[in-house]
PQR file with spaces between the fields and no chain letter, atoms N, CA, C, O and H, PARSE charges and radii, in Angstrom:
ATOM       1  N    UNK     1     -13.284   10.091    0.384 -0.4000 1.5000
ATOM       2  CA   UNK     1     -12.672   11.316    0.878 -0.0000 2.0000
ATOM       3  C    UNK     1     -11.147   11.188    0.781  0.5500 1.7000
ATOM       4  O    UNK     1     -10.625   10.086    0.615 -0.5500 1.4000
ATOM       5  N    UNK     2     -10.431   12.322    0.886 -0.4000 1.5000
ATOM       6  CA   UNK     2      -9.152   12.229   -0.033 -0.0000 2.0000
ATOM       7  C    UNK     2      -8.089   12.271    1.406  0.5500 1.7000
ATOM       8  O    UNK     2      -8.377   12.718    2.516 -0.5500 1.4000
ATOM       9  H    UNK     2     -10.855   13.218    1.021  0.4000 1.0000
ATOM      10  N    UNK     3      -7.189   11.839    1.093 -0.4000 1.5000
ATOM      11  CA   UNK     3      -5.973   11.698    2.710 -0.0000 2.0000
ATOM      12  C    UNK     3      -6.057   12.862    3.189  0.5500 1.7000
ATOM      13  O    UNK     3      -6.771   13.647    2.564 -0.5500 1.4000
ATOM      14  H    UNK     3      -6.955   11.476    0.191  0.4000 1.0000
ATOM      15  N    UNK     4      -5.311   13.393    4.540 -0.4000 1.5000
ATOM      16  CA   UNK     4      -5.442   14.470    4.774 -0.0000 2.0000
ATOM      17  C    UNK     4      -3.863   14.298    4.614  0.5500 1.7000
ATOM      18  O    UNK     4      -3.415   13.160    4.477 -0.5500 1.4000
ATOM      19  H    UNK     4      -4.731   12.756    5.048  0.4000 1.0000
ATOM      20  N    UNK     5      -2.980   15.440    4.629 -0.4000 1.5000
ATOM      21  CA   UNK     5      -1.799   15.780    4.883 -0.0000 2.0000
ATOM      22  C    UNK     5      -1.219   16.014    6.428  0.5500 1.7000
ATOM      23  O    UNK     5      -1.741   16.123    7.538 -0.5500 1.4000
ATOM      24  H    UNK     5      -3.344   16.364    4.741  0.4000 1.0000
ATOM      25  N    UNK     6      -0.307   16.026    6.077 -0.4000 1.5000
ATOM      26  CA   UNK     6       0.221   15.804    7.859 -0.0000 2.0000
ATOM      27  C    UNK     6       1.267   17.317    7.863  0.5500 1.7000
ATOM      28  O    UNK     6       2.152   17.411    7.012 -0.5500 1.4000
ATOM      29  H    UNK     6       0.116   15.937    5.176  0.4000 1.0000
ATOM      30  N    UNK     7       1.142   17.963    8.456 -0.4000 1.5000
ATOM      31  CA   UNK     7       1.923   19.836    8.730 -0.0000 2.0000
ATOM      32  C    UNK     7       3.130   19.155    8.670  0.5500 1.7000
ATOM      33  O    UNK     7       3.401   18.759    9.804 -0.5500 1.4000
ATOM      34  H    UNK     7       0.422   17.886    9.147  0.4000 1.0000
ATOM      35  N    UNK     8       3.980   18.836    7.860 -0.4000 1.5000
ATOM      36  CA   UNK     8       5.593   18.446    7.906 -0.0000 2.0000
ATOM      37  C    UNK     8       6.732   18.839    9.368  0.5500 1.7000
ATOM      38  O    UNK     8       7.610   18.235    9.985 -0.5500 1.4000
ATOM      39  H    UNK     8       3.759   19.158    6.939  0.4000 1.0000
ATOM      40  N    UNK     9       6.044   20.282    9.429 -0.4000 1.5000
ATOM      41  CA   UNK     9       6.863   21.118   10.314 -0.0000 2.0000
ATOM      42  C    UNK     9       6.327   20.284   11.994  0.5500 1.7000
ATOM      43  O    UNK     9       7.144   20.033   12.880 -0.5500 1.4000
ATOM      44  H    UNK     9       5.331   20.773    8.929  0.4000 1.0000
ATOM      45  N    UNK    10       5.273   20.069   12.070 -0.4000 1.5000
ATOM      46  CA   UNK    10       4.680   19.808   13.530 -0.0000 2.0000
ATOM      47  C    UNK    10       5.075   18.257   13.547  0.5500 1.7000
ATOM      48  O    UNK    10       5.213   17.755   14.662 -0.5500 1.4000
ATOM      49  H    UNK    10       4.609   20.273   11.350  0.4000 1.0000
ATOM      50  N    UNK    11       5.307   17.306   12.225 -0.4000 1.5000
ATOM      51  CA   UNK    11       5.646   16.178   12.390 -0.0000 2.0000
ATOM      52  C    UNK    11       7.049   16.072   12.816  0.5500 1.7000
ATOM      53  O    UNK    11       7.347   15.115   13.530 -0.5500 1.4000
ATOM      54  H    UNK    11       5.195   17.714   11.319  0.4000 1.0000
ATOM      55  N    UNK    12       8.171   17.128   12.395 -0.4000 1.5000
ATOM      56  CA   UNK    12       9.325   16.970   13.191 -0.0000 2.0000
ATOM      57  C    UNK    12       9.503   17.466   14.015  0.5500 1.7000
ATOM      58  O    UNK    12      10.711   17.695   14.078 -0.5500 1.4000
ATOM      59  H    UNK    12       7.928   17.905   11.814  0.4000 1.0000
ATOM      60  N    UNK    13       8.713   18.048   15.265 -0.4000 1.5000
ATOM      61  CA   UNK    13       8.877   18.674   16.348 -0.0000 2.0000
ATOM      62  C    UNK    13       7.621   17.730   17.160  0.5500 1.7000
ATOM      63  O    UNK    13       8.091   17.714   18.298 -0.5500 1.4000
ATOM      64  H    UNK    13       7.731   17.862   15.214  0.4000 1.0000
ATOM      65  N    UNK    14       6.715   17.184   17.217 -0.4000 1.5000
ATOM      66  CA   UNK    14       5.880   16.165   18.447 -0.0000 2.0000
ATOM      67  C    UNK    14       6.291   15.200   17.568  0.5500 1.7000
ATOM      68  O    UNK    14       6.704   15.106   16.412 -0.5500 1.4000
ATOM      69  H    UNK    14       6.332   17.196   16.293  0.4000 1.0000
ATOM      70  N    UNK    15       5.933   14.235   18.907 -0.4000 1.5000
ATOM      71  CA   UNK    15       5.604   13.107   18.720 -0.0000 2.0000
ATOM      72  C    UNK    15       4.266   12.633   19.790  0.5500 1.7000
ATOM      73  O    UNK    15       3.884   13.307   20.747 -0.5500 1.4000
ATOM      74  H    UNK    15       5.598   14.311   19.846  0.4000 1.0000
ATOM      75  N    UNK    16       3.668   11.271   19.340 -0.4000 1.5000
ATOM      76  CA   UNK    16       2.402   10.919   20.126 -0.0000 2.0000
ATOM      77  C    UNK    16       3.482   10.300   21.749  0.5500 1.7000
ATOM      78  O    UNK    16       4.568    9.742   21.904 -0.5500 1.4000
ATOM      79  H    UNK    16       3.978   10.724   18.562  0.4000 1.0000
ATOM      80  N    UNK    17       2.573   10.727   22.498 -0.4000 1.5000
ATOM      81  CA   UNK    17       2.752    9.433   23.936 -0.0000 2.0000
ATOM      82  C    UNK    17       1.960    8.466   23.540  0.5500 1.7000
ATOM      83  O    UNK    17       1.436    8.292   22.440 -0.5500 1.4000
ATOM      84  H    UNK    17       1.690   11.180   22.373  0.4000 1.0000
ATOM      85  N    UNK    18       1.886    7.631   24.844 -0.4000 1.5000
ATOM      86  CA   UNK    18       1.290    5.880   25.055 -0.0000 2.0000
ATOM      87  C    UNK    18      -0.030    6.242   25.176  0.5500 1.7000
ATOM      88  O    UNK    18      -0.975    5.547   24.803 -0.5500 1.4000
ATOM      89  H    UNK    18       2.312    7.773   25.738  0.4000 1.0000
ATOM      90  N    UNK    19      -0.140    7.832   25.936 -0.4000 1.5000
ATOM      91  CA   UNK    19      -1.194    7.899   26.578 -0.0000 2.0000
ATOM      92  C    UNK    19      -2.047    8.979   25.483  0.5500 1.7000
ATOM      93  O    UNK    19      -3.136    9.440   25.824 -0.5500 1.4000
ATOM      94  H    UNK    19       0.628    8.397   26.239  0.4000 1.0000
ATOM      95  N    UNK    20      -1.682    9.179   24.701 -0.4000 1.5000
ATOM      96  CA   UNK    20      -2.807   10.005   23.521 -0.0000 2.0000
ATOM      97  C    UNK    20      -2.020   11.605   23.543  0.5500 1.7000
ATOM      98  O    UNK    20      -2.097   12.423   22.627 -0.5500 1.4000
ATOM      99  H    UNK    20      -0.797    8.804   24.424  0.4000 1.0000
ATOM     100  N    UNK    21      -1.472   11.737   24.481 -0.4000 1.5000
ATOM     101  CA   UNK    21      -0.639   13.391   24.834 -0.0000 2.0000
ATOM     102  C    UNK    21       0.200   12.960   23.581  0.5500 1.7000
ATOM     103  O    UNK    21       0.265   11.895   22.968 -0.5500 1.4000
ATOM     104  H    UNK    21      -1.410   11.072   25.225  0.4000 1.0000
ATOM     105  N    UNK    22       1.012   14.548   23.373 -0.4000 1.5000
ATOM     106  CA   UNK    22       2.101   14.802   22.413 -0.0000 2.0000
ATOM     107  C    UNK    22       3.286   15.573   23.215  0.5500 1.7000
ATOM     108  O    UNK    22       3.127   16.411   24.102 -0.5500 1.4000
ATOM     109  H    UNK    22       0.960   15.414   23.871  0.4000 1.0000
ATOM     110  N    UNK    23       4.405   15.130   22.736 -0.4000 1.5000
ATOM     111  CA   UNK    23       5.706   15.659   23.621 -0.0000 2.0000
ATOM     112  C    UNK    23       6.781   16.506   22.729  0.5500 1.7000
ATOM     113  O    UNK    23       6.789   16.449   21.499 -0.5500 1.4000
ATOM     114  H    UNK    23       4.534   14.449   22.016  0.4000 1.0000
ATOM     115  N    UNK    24       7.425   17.070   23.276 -0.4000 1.5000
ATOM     116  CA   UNK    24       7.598   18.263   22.717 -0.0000 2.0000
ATOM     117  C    UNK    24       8.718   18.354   23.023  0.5500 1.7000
ATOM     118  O    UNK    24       9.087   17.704   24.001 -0.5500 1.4000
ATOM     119  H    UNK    24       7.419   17.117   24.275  0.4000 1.0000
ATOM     120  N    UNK    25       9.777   19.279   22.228 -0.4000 1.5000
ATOM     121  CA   UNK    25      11.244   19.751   22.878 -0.0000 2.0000
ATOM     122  C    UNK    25      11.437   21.157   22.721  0.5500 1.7000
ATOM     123  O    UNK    25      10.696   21.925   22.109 -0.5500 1.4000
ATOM     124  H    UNK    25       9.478   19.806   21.434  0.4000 1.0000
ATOM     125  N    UNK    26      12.907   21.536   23.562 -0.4000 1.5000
ATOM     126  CA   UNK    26      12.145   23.058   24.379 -0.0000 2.0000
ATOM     127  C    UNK    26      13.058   23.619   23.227  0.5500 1.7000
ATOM     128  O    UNK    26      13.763   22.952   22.469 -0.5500 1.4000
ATOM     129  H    UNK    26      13.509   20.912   24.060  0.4000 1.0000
ATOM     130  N    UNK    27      12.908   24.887   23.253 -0.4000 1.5000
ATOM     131  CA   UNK    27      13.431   25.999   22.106 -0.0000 2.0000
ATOM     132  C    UNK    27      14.806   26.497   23.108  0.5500 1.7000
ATOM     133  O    UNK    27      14.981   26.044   24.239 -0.5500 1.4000
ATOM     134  H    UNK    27      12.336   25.428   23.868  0.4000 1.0000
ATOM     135  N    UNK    28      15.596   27.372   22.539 -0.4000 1.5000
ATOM     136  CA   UNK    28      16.497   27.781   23.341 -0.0000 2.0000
ATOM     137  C    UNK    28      17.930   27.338   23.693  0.5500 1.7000
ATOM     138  O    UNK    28      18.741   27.707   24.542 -0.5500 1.4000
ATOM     139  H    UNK    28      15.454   27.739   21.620  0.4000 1.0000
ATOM     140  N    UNK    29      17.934   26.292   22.600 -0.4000 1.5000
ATOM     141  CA   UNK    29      19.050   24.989   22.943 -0.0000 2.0000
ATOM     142  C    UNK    29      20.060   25.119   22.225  0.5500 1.7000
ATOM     143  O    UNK    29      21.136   24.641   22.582 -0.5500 1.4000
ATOM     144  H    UNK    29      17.275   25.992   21.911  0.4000 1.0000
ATOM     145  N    UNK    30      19.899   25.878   20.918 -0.4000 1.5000
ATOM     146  CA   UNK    30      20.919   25.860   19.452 -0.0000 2.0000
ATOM     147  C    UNK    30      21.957   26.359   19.631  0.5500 1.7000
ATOM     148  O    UNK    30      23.083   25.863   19.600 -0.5500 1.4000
ATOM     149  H    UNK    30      19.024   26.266   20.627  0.4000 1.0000
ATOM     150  N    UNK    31      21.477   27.816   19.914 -0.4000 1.5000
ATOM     151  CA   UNK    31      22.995   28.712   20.031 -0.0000 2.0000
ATOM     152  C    UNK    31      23.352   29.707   20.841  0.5500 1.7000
ATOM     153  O    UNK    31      22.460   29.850   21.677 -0.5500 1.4000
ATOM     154  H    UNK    31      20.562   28.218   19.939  0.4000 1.0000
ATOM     155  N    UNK    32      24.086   30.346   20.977 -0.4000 1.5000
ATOM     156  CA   UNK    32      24.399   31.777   22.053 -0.0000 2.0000
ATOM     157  C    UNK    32      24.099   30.594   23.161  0.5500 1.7000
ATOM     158  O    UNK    32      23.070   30.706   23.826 -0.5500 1.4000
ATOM     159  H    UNK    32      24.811   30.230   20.298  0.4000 1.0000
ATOM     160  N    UNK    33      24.869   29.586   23.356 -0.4000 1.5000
ATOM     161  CA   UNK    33      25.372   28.296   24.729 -0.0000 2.0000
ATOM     162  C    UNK    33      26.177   29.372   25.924  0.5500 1.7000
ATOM     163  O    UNK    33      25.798   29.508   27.088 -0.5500 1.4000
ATOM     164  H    UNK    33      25.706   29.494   22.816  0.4000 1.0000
ATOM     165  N    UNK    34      27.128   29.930   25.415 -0.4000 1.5000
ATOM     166  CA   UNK    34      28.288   29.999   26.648 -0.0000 2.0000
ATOM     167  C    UNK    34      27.941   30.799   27.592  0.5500 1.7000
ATOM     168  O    UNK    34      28.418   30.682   28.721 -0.5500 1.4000
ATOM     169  H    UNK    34      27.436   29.820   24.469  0.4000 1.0000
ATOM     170  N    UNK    35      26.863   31.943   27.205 -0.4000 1.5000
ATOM     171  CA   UNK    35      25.885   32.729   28.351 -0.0000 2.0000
ATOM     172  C    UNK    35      24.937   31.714   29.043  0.5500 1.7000
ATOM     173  O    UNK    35      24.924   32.045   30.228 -0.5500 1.4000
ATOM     174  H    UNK    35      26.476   32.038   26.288  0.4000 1.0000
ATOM     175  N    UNK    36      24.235   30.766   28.883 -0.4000 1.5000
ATOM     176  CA   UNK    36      23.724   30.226   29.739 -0.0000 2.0000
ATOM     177  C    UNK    36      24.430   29.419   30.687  0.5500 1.7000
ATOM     178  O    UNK    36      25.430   28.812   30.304 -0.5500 1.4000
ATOM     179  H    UNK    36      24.246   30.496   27.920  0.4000 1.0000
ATOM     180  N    UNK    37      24.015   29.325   31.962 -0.4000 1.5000
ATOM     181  CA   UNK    37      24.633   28.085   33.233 -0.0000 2.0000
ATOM     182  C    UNK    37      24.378   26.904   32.544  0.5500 1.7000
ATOM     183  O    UNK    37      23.448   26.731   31.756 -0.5500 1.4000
ATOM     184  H    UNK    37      23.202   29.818   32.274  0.4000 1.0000
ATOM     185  N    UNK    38      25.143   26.179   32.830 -0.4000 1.5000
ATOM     186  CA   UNK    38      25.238   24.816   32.757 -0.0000 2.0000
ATOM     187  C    UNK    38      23.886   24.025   32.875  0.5500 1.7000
ATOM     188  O    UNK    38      23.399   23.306   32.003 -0.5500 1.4000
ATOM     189  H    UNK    38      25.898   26.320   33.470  0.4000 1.0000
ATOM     190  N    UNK    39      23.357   24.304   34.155 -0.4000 1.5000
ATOM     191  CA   UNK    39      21.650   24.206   35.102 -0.0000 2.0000
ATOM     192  C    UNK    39      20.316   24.292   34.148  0.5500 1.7000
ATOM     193  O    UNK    39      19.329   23.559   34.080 -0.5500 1.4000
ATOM     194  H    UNK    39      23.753   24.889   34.863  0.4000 1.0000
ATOM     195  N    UNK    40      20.779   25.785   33.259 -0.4000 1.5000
ATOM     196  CA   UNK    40      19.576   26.349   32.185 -0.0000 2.0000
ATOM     197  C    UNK    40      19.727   25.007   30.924  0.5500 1.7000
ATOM     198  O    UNK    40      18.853   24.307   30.412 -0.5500 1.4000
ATOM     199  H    UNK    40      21.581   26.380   33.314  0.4000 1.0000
ATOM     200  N    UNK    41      20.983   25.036   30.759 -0.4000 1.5000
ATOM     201  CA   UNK    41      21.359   24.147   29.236 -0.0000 2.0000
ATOM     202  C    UNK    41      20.774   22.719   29.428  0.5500 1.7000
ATOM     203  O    UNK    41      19.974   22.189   28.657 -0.5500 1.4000
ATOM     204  H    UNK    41      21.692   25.604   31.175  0.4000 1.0000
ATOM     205  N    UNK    42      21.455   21.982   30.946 -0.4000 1.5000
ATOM     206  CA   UNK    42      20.834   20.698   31.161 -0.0000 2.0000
ATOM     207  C    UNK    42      19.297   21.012   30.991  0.5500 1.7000
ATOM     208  O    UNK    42      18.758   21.046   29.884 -0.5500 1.4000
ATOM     209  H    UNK    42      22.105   22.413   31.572  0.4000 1.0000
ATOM     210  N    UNK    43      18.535   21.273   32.364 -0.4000 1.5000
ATOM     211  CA   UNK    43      17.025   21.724   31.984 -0.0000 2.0000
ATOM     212  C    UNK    43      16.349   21.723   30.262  0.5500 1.7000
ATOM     213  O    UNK    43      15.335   21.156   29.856 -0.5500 1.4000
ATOM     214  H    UNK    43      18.973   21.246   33.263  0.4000 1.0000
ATOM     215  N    UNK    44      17.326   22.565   29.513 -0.4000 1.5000
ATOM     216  CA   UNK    44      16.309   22.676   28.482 -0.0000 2.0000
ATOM     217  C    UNK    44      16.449   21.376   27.696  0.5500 1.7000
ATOM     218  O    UNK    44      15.338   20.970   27.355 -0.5500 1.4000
ATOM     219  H    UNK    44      18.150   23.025   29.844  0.4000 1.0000
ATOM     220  N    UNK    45      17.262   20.737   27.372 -0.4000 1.5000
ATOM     221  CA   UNK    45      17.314   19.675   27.399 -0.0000 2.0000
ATOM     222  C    UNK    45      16.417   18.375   27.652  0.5500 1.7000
ATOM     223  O    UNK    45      16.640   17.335   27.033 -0.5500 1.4000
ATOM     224  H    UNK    45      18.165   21.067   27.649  0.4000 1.0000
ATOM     225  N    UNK    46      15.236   18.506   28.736 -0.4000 1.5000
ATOM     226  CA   UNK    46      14.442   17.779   28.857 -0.0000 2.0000
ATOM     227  C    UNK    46      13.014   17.699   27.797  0.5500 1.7000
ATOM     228  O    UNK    46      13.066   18.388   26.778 -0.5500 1.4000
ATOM     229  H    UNK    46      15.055   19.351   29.239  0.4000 1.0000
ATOM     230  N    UNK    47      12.097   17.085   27.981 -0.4000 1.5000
ATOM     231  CA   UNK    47      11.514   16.877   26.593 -0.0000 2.0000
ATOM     232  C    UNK    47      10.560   17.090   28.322  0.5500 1.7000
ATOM     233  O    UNK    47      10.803   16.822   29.499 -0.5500 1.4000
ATOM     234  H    UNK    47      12.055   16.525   28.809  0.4000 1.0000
ATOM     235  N    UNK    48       8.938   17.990   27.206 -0.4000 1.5000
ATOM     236  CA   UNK    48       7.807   18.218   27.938 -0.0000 2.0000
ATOM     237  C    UNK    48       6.952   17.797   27.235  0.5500 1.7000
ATOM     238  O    UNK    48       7.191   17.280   26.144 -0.5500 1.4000
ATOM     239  H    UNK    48       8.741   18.208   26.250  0.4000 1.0000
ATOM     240  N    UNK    49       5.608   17.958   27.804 -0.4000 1.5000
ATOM     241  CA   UNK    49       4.285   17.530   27.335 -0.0000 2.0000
ATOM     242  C    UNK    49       3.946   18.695   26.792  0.5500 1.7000
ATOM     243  O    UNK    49       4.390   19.783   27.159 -0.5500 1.4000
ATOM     244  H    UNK    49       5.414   18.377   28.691  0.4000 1.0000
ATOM     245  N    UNK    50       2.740   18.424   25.442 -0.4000 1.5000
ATOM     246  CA   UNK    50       2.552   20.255   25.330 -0.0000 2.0000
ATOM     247  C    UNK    50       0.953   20.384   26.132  0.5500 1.7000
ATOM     248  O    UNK    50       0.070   19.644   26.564 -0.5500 1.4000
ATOM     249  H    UNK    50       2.379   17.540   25.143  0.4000 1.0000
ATOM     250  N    UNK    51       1.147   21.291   26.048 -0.4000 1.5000
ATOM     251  CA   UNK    51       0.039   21.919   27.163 -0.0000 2.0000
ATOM     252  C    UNK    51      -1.320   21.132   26.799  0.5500 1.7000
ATOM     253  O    UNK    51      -1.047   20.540   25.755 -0.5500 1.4000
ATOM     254  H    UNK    51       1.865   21.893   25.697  0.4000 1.0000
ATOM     255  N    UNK    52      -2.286   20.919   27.055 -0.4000 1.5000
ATOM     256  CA   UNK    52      -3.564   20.134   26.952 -0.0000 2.0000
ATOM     257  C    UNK    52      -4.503   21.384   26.157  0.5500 1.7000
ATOM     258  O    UNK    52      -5.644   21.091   25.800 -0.5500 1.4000
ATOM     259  H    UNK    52      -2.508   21.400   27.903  0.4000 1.0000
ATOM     260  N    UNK    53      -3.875   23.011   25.861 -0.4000 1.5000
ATOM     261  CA   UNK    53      -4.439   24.162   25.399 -0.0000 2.0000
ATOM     262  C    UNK    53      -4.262   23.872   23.806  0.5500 1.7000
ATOM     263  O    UNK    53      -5.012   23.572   22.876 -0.5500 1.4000
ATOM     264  H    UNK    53      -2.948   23.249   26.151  0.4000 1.0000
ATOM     265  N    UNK    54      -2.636   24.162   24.016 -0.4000 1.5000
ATOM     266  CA   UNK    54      -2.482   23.337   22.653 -0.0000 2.0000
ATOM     267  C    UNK    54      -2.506   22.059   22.023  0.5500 1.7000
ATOM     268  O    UNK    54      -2.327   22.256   20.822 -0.5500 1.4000
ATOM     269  H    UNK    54      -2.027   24.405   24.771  0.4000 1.0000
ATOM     270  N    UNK    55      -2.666   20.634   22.297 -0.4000 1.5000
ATOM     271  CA   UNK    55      -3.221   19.629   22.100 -0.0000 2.0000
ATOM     272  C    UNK    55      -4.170   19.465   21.209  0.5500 1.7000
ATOM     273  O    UNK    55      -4.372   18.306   20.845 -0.5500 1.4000
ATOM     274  H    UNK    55      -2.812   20.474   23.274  0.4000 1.0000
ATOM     275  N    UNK    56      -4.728   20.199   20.814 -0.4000 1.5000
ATOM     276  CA   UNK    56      -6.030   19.932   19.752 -0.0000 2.0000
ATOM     277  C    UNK    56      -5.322   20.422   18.580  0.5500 1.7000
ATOM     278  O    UNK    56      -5.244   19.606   17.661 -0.5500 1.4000
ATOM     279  H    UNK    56      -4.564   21.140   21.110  0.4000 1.0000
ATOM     280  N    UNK    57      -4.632   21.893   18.337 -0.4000 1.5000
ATOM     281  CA   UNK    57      -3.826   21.911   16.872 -0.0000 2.0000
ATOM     282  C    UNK    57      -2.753   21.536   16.583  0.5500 1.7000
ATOM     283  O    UNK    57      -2.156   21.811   15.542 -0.5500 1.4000
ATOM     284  H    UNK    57      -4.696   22.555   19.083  0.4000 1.0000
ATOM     285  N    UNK    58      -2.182   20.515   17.922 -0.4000 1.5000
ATOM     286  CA   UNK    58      -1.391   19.999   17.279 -0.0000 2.0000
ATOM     287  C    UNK    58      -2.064   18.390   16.107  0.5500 1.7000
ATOM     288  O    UNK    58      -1.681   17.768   15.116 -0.5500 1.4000
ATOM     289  H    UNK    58      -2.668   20.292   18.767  0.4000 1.0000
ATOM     290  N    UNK    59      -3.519   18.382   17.319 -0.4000 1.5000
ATOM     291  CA   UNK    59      -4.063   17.107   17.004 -0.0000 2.0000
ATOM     292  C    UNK    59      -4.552   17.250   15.438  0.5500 1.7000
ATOM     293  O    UNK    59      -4.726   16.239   14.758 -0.5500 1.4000
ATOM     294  H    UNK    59      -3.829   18.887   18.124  0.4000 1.0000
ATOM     295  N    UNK    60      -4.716   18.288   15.025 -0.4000 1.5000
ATOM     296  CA   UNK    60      -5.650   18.645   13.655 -0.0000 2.0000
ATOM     297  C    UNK    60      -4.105   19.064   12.760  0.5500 1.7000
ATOM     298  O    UNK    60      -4.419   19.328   11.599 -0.5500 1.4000
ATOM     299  H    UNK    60      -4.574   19.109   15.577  0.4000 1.0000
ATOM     300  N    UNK    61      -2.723   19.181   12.951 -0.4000 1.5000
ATOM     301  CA   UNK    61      -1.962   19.275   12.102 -0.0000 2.0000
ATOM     302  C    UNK    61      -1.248   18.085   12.340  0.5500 1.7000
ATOM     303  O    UNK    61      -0.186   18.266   11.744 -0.5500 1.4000
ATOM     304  H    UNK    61      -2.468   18.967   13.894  0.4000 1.0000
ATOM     305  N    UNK    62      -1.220   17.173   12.772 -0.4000 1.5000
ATOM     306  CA   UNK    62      -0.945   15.436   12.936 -0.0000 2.0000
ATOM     307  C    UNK    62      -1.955   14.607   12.878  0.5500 1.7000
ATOM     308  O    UNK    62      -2.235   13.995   13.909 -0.5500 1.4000
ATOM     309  H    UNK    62      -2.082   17.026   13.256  0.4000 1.0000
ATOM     310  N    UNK    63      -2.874   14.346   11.473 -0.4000 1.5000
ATOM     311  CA   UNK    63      -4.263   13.236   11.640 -0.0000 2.0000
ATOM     312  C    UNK    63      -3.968   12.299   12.023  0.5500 1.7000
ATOM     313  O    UNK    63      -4.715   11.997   12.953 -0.5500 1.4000
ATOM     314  H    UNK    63      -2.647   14.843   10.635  0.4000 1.0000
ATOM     315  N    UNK    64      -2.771   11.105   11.723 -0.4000 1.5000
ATOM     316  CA   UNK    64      -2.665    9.969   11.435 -0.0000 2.0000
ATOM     317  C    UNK    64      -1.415    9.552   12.370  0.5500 1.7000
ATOM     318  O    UNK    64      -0.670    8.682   11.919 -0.5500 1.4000
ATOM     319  H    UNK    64      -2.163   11.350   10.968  0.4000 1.0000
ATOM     320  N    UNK    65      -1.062   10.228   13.922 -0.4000 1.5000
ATOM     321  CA   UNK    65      -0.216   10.129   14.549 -0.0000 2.0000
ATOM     322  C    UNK    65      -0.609    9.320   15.996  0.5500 1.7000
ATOM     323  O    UNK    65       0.259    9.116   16.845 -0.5500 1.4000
ATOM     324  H    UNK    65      -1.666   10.935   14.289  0.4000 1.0000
């Protein structure tokens, strides 16, 4: 059976955890800065888990992660 390919796009946006989850970074960060508080900018800034809903397509567009 032949490799599978890996979604390029989903490989530079997750990565795997320790624990089998995939982590994620938030949208909203690039541009149009000087309207947001300081509070919103730090916050988005943090890296999340993706939801356990989405978890499976990320799992089927990352085989080998």
């Amino acid at each position: 059976m032949p490799k599978l390919k890996s979604n390029r796009g989903a490989a530079k946006r997750f990565r795997r955890t320790a624990k089998g989850g995939y982590k994620r970074g938030q949208s909203f960060r690039s541009h149009i800065l000087t309207k947001k508080s300081a509070k919103r900018k730090r916050q988005l800034g943090i890296t999340l888990q993706v939801a356990e809903a989405d978890a499976k397509a990320v799992r089927k567009m990352l085989p080998y992660s």
